[in-house]
N, C-alpha and C positions, 0 to 999 in steps of 0.2 A: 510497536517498537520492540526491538529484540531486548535482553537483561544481557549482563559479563557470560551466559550462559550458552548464548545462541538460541534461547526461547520466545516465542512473540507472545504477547500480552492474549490475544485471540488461541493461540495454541495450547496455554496453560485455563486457559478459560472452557475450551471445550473439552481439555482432559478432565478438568474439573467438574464440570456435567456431565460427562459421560462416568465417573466414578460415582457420582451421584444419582446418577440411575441406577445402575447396576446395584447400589448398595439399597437402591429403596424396592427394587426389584424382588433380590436376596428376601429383604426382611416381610417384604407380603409373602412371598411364596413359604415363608415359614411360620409365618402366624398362622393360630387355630382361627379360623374363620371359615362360610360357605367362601365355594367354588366362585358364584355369581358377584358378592361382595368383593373378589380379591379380582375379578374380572374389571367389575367396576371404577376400582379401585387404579388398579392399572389403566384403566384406558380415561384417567380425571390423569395420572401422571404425567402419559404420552401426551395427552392435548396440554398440558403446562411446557413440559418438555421442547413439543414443536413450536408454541409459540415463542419458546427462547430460543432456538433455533433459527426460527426467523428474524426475530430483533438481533440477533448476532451478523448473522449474512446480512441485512440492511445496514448495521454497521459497520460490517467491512467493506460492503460493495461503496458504501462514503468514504470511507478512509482511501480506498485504490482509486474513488474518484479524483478528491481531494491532490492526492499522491500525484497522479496522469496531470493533472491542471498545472501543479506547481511545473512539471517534469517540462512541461512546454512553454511556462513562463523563462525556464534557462534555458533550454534551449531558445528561445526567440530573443533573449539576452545577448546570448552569446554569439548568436547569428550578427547584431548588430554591432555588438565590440568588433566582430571578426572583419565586418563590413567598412566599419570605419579604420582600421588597422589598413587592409588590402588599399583604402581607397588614398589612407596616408600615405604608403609605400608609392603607390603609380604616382600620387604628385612629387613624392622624393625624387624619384626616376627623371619625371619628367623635368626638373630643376636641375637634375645633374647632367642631365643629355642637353640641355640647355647652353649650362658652365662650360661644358666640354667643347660643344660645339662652337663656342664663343672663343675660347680658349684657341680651338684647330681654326680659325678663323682669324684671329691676332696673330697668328705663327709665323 
């Protein structure tokens, strides 16, 4: 859902990870440590990183599921309001061409 902002909760969420990398990035790349360890180090961040990556896209791709279901429950709603509306109107019709005809027939 968006905030007064125009921001979605998933938008503010991977800006948030993605400053979060970048700043854990930053602070390996400037600690004294080997080459190998800061290697290592990096690639335990990335495999946390993508698996949040993934639980995120799994929860969004539910959320737009979720979203499309409802989307067709109104529409299938509305279809039927609309159905029953149209189908009022033809019997009004047909009641008044009735009157009418009764009417031009009394004359």
């Amino acid at each position: 859902m968006a905030d007064d902002r125009g921001f979605s909760a998933g938008a503010v969420g991977l800006a948030f990870l993605s400053g979060a990398l970048i700043g854990v990035a930053v602070a390996l790349l400037l600690t004294p440590q080997s080459g190998r360890e800061t290697q290592e180090q990096l690639r335990g961040y990335a495999r946390r990183a993508e698996d949040r990556v993934r639980s995120l896209a799994g929860k969004a791709g539910e959320v737009f599921d979720e979203a499309v279901e409802k989307g067709r429950e109104y529409v299938q709603t509305q279809k039927s309001v609309l159905a029953e509306a149209f189908e009022a109107g033809r019997e009004a019709m047909k009641r008044e061409r009735e009157r009418l005809a009764a009417e031009k027939k009394d004359s």
